[in-house]
PyMOL Python script that loads the backbone (N, CA, C, O; Angstrom):
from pymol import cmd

cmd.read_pdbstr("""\
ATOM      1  N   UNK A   1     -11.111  -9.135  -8.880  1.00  0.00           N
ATOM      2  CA  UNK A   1      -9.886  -9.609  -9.493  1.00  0.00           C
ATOM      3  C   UNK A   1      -9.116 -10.423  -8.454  1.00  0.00           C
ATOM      4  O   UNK A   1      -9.047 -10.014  -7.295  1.00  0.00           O
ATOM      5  N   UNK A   2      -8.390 -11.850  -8.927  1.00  0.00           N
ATOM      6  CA  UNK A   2      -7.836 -12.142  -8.016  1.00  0.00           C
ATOM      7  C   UNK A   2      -6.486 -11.539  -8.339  1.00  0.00           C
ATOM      8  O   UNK A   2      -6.280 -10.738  -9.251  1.00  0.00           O
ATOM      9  N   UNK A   3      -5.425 -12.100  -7.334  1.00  0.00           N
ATOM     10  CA  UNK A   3      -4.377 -11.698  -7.515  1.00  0.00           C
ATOM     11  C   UNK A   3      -3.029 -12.853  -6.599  1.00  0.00           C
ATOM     12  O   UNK A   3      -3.096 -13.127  -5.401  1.00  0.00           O
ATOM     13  N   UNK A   4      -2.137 -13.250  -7.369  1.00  0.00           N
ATOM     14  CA  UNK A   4      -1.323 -14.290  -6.962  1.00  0.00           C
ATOM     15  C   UNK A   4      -0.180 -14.259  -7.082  1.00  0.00           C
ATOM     16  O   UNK A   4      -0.018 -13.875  -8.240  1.00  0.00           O
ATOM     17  N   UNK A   5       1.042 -14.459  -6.515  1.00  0.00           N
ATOM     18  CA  UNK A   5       2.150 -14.475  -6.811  1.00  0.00           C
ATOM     19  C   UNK A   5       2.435 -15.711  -7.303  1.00  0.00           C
ATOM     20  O   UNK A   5       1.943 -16.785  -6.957  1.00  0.00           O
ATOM     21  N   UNK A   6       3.273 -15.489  -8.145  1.00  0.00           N
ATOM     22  CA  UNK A   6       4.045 -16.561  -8.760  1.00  0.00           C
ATOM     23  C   UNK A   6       5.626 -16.525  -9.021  1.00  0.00           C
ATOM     24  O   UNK A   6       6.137 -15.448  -9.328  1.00  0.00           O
ATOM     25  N   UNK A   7       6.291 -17.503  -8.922  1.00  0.00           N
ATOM     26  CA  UNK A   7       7.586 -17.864  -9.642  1.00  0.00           C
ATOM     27  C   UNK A   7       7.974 -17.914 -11.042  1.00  0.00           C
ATOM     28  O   UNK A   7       7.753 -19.016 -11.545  1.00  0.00           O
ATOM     29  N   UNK A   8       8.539 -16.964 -11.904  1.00  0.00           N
ATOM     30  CA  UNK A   8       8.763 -17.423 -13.177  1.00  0.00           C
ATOM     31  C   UNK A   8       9.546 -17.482 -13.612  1.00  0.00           C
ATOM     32  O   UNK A   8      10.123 -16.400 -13.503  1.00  0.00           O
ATOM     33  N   UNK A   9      10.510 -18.664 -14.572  1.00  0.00           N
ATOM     34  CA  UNK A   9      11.705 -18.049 -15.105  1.00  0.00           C
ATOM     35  C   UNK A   9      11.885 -17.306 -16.062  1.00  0.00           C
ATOM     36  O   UNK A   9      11.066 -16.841 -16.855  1.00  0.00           O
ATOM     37  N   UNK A  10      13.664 -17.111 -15.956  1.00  0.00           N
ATOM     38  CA  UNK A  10      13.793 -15.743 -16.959  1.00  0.00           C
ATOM     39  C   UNK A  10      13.090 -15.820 -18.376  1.00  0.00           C
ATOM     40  O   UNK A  10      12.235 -15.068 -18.842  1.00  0.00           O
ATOM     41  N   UNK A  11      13.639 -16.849 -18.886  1.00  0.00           N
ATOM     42  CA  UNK A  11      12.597 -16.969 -20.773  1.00  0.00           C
ATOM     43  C   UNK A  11      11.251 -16.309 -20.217  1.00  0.00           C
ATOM     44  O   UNK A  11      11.012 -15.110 -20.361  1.00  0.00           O
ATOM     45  N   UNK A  12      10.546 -17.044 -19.682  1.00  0.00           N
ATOM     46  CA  UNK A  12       9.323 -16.679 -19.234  1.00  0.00           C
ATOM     47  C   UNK A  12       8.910 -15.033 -18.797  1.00  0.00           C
ATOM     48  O   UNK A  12       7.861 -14.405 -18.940  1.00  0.00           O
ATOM     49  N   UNK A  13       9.929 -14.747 -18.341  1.00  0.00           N
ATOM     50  CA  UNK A  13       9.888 -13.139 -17.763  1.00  0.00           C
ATOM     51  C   UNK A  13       9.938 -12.383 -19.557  1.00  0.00           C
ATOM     52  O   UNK A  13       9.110 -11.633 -20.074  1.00  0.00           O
ATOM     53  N   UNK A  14      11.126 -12.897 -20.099  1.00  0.00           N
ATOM     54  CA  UNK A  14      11.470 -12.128 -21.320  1.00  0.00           C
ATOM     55  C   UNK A  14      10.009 -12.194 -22.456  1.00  0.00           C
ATOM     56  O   UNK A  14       9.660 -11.365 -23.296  1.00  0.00           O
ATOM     57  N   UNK A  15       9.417 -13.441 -22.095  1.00  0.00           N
ATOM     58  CA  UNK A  15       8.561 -13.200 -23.160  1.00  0.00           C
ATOM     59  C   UNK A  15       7.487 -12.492 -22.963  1.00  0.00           C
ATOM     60  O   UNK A  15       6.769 -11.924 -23.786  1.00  0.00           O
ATOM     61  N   UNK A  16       7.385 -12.579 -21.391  1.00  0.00           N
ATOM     62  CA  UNK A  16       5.863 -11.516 -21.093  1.00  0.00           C
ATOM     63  C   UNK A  16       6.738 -10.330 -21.443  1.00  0.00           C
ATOM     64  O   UNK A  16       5.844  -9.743 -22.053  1.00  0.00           O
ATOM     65  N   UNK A  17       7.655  -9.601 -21.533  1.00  0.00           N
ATOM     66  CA  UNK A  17       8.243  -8.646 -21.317  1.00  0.00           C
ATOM     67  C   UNK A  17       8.093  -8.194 -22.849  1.00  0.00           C
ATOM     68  O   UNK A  17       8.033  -7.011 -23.184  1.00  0.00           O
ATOM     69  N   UNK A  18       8.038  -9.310 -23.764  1.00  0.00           N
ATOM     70  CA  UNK A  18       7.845  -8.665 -25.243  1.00  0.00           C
ATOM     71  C   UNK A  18       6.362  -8.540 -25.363  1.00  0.00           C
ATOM     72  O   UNK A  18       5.779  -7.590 -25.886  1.00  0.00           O
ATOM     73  N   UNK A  19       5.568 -10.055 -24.590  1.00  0.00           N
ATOM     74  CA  UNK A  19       4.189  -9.512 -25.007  1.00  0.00           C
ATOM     75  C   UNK A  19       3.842  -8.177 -24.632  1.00  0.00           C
ATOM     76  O   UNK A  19       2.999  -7.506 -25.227  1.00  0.00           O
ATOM     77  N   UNK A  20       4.559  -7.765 -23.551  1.00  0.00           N
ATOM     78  CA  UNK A  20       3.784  -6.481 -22.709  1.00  0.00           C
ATOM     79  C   UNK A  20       4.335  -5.607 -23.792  1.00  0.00           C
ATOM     80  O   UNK A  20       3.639  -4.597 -23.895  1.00  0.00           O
ATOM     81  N   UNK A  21       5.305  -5.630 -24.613  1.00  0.00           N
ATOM     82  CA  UNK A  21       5.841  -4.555 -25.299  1.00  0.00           C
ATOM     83  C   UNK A  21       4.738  -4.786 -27.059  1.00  0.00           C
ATOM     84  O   UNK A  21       4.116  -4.018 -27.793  1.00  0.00           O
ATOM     85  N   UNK A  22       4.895  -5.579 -27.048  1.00  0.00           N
ATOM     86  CA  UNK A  22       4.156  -5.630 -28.384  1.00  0.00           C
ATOM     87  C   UNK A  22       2.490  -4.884 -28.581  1.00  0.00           C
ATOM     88  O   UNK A  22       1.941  -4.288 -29.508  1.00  0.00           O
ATOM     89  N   UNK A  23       2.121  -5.240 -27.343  1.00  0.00           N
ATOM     90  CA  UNK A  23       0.494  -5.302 -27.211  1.00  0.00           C
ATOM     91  C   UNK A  23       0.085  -4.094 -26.438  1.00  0.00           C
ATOM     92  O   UNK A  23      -1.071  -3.873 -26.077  1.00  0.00           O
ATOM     93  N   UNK A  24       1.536  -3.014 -26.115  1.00  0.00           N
ATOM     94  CA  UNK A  24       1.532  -1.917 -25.491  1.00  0.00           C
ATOM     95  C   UNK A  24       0.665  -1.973 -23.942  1.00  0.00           C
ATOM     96  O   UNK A  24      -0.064  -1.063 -23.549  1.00  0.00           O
ATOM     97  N   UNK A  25       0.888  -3.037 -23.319  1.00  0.00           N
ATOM     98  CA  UNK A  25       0.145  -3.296 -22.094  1.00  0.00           C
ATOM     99  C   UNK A  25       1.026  -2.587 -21.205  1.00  0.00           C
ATOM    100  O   UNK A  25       2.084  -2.062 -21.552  1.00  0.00           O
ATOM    101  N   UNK A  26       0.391  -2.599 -19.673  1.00  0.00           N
ATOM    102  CA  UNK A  26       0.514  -1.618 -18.738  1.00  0.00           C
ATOM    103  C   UNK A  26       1.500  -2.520 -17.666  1.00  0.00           C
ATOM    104  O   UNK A  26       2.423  -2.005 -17.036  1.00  0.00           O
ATOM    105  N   UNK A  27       1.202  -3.672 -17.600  1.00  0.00           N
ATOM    106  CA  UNK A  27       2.048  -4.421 -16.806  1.00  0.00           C
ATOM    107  C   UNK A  27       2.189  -6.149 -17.031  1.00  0.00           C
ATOM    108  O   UNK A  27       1.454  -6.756 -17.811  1.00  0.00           O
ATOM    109  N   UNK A  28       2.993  -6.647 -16.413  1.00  0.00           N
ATOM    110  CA  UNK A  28       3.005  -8.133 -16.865  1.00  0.00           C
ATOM    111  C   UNK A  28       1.908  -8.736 -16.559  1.00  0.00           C
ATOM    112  O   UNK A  28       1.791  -9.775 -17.209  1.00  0.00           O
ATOM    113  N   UNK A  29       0.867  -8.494 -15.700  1.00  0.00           N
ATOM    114  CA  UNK A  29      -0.197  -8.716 -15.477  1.00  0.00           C
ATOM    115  C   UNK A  29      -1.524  -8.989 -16.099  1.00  0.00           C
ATOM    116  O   UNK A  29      -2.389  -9.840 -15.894  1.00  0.00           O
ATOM    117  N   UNK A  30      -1.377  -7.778 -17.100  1.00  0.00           N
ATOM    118  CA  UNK A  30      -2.014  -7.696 -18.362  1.00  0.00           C
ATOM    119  C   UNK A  30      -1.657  -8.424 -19.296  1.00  0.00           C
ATOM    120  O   UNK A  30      -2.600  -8.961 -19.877  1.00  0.00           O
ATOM    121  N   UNK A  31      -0.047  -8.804 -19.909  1.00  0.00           N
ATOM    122  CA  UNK A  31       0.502  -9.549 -20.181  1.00  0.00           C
ATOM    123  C   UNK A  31       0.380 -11.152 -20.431  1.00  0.00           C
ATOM    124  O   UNK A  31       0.292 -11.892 -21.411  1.00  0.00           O
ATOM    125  N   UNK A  32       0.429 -11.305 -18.862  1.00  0.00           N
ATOM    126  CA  UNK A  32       0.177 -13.065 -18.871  1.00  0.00           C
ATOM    127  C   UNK A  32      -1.811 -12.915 -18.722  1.00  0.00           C
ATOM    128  O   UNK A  32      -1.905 -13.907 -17.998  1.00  0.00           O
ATOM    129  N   UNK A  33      -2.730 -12.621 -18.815  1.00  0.00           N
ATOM    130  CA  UNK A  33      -3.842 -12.675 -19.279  1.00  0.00           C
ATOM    131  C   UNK A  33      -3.982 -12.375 -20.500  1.00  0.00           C
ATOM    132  O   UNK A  33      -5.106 -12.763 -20.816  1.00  0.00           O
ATOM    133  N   UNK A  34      -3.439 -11.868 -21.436  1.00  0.00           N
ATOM    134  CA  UNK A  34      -3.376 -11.867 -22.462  1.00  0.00           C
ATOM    135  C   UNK A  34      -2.907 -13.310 -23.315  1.00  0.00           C
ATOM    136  O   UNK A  34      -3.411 -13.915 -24.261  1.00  0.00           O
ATOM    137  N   UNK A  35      -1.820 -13.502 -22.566  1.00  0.00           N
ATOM    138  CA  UNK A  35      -1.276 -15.187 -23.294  1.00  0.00           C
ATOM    139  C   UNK A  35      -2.261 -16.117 -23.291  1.00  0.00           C
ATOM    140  O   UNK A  35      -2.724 -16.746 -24.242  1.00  0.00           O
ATOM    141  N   UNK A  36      -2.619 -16.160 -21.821  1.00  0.00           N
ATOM    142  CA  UNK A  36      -3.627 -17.117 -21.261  1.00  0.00           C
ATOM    143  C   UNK A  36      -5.403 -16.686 -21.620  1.00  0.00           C
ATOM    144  O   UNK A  36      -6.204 -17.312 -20.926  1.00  0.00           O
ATOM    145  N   UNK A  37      -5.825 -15.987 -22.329  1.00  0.00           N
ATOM    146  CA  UNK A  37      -6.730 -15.711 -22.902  1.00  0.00           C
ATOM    147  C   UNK A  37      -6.531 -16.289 -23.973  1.00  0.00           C
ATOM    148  O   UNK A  37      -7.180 -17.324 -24.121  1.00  0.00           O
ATOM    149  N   UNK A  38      -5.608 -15.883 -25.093  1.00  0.00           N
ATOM    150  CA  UNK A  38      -5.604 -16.299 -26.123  1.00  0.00           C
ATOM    151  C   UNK A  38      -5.209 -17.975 -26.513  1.00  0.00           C
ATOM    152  O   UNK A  38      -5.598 -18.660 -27.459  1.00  0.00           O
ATOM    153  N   UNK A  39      -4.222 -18.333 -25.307  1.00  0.00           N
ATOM    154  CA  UNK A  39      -3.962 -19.721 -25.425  1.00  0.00           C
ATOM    155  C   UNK A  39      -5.887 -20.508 -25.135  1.00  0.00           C
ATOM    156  O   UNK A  39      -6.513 -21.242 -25.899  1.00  0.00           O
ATOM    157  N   UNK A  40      -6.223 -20.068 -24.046  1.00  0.00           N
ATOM    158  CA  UNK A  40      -7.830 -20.732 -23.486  1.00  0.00           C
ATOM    159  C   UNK A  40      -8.715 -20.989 -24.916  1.00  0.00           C
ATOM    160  O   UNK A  40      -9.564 -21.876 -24.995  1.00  0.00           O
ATOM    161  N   UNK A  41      -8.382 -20.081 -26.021  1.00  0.00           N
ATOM    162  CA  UNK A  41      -9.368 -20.235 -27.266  1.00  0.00           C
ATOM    163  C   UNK A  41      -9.115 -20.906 -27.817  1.00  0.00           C
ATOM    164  O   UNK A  41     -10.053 -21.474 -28.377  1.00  0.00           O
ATOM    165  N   UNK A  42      -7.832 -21.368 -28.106  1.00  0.00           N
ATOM    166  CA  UNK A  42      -7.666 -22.359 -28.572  1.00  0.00           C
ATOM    167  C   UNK A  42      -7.702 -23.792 -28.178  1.00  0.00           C
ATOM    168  O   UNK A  42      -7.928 -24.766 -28.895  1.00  0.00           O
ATOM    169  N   UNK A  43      -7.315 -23.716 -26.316  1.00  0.00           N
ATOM    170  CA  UNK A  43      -7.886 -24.679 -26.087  1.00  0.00           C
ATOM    171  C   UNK A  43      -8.708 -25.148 -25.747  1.00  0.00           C
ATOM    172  O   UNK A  43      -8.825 -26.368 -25.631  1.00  0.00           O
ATOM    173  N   UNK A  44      -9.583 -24.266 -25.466  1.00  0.00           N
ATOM    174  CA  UNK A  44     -10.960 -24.557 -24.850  1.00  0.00           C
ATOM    175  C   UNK A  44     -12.376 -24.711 -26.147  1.00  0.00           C
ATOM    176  O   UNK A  44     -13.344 -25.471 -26.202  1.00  0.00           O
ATOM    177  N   UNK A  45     -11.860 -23.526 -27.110  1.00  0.00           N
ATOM    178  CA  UNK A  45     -12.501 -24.230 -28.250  1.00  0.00           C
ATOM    179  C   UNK A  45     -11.714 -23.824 -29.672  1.00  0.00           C
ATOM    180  O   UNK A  45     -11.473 -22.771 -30.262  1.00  0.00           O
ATOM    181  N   UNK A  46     -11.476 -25.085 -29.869  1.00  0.00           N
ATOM    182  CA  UNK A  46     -10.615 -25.362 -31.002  1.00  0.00           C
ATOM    183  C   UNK A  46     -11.648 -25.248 -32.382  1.00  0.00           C
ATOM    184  O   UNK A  46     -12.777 -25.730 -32.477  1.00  0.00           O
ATOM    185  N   UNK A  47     -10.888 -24.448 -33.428  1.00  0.00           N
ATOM    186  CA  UNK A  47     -11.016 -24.259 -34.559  1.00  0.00           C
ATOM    187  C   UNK A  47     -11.127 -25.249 -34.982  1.00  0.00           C
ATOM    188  O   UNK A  47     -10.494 -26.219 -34.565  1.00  0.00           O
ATOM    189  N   UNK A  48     -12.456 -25.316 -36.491  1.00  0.00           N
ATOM    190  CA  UNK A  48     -12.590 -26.844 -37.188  1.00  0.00           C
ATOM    191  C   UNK A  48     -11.309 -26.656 -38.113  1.00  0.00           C
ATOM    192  O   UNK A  48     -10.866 -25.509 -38.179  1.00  0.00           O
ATOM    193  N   UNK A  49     -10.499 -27.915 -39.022  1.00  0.00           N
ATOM    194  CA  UNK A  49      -9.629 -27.686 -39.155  1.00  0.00           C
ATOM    195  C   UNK A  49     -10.215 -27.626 -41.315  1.00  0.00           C
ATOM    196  O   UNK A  49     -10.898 -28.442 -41.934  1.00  0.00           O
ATOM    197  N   UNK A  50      -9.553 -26.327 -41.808  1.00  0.00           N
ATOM    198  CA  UNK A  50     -10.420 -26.266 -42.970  1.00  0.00           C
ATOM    199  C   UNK A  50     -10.540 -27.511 -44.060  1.00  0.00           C
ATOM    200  O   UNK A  50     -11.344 -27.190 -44.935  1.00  0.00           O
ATOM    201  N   UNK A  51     -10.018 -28.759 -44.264  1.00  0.00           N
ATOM    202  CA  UNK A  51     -10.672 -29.443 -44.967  1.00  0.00           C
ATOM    203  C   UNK A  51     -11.817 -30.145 -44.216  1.00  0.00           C
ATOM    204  O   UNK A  51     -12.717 -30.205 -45.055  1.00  0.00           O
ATOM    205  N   UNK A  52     -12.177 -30.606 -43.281  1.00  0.00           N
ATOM    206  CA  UNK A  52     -12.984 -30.644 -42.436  1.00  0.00           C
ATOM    207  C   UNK A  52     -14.455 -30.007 -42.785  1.00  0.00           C
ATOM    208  O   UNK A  52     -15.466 -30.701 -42.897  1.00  0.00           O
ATOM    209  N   UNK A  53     -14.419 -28.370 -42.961  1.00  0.00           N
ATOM    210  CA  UNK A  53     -15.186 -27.676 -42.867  1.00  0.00           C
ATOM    211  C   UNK A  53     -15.215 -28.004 -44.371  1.00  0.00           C
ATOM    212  O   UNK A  53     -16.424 -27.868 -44.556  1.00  0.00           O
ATOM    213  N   UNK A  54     -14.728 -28.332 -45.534  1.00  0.00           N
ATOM    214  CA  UNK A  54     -15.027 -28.371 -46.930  1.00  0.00           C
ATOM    215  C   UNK A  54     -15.912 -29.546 -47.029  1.00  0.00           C
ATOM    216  O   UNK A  54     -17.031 -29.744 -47.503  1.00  0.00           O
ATOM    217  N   UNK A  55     -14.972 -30.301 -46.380  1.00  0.00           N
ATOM    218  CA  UNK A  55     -16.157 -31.929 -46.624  1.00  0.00           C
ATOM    219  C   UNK A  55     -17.956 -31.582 -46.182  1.00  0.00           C
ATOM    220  O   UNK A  55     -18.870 -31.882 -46.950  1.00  0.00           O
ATOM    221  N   UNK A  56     -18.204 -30.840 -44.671  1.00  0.00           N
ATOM    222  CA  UNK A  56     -19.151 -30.899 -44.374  1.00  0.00           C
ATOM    223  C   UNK A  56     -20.262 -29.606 -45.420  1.00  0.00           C
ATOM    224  O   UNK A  56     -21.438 -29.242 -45.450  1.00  0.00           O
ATOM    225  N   UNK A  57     -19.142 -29.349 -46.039  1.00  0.00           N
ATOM    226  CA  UNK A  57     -19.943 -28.174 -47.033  1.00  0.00           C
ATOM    227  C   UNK A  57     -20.450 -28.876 -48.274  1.00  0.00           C
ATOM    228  O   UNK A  57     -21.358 -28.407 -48.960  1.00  0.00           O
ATOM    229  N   UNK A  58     -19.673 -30.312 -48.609  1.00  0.00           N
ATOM    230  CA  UNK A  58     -19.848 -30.759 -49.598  1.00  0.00           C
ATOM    231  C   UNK A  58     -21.125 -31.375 -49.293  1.00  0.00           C
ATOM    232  O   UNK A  58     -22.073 -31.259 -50.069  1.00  0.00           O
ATOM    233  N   UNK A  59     -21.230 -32.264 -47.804  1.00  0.00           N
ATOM    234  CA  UNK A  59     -21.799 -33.028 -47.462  1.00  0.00           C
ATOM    235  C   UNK A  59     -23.878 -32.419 -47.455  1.00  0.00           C
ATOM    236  O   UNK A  59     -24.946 -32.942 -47.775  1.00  0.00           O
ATOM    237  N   UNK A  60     -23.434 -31.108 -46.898  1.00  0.00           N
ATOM    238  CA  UNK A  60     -24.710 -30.503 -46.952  1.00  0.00           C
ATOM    239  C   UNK A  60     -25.611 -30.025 -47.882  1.00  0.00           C
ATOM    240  O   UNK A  60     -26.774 -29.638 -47.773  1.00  0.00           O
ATOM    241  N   UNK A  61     -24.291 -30.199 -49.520  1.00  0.00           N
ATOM    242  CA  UNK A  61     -25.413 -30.563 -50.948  1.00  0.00           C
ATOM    243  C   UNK A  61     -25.425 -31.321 -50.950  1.00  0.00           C
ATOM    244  O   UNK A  61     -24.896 -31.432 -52.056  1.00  0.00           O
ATOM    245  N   UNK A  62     -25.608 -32.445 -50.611  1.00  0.00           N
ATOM    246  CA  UNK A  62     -25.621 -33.971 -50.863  1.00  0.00           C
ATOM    247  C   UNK A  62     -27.140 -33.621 -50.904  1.00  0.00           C
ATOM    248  O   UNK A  62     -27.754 -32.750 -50.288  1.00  0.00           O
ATOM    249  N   UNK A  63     -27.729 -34.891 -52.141  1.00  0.00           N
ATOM    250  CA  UNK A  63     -29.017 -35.023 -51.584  1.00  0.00           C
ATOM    251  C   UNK A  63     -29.700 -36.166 -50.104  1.00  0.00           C
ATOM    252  O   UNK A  63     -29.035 -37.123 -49.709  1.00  0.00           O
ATOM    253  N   UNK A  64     -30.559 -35.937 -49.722  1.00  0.00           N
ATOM    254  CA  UNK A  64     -31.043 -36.569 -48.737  1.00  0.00           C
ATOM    255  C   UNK A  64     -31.473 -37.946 -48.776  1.00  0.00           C
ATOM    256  O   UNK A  64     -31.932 -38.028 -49.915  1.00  0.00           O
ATOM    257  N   UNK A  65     -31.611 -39.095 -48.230  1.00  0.00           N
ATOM    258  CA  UNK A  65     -32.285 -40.233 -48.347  1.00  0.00           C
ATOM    259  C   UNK A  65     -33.459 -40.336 -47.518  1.00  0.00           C
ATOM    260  O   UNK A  65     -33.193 -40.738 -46.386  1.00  0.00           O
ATOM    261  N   UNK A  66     -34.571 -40.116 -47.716  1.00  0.00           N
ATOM    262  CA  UNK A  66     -35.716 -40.335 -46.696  1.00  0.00           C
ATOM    263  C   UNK A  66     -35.586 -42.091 -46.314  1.00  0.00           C
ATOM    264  O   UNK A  66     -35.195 -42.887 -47.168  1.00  0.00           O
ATOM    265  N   UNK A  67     -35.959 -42.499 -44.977  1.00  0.00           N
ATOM    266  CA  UNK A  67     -36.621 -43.344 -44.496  1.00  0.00           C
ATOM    267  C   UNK A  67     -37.549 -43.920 -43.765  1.00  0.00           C
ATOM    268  O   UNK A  67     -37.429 -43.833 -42.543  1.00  0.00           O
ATOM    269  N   UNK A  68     -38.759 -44.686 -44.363  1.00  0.00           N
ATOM    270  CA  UNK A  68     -39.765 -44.854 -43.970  1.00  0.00           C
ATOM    271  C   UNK A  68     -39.903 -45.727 -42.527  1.00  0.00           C
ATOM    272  O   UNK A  68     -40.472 -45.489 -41.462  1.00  0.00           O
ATOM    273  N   UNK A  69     -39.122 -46.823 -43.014  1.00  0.00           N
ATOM    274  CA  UNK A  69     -39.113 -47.577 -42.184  1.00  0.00           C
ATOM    275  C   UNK A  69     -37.850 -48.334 -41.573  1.00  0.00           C
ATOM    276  O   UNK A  69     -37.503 -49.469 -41.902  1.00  0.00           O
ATOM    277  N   UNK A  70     -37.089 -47.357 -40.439  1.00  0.00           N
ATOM    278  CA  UNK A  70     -35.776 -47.733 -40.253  1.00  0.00           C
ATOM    279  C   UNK A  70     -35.555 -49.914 -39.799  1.00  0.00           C
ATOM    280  O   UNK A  70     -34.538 -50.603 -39.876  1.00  0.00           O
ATOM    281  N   UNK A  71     -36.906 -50.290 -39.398  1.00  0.00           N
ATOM    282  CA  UNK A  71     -36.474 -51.488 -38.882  1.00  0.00           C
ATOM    283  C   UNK A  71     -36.012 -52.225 -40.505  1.00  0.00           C
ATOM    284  O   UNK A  71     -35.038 -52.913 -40.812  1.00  0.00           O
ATOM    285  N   UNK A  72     -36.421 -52.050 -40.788  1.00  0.00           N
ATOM    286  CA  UNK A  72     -35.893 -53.025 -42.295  1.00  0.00           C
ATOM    287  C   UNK A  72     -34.165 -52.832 -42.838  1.00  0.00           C
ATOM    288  O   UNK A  72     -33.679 -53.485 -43.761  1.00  0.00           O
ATOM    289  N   UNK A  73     -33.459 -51.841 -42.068  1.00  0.00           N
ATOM    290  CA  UNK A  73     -31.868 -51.813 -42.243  1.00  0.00           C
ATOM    291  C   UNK A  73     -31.507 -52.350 -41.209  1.00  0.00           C
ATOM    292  O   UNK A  73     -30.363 -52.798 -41.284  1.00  0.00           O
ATOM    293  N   UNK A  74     -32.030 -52.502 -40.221  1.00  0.00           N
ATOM    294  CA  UNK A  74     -31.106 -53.303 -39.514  1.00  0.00           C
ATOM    295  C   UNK A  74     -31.642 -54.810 -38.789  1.00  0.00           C
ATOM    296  O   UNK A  74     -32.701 -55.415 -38.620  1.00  0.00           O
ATOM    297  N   UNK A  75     -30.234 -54.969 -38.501  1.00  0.00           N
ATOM    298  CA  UNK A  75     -30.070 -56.868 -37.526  1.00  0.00           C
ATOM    299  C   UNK A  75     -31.421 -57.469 -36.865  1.00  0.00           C
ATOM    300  O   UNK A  75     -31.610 -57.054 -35.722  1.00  0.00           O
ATOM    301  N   UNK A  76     -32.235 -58.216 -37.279  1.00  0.00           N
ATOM    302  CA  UNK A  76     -33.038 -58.790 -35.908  1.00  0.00           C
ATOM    303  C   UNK A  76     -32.218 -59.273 -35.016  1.00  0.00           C
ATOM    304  O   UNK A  76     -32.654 -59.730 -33.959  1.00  0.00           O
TER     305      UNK A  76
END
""", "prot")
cmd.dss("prot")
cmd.show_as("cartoon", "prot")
cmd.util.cbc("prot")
cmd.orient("prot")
């Protein structure tokens, strides 16, 4: 585990102070890994956004187009 000091302000203190209360954690420590866990999922991998996921549902009954011979669609 590492371990670091930091500077925080008060808002900042108050809100770990609710996360720690909400989530019945042991210290602010637990706290701000908790924020920062849950913030990382979202940013590290972001949810598809649901019409998104409808289109590609639509898209995957689509029927298929075989092609034999791709040079004939395109540019010489």
């Amino acid at each position: 585990m590492v371990q670091a000091m930091i500077q925080i302000s008060k808002e900042v203190n108050q809100i770990l102070n609710i996360v720690k209360a909400r989530y019945d954690l042991k210290d602010k420590s637990q706290a701000i890994e908790k924020v920062v866990l849950e913030y990382g999922q979202e940013f590290l991998e972001p949810g598809l956004r649901p019409e998104f996921v409808e289109k590609m549902k639509v898209r995957q009954q689509e029927k298929t187009v075989k092609v034999s011979d791709f040079k004939k669609f395109t540019n010489p």
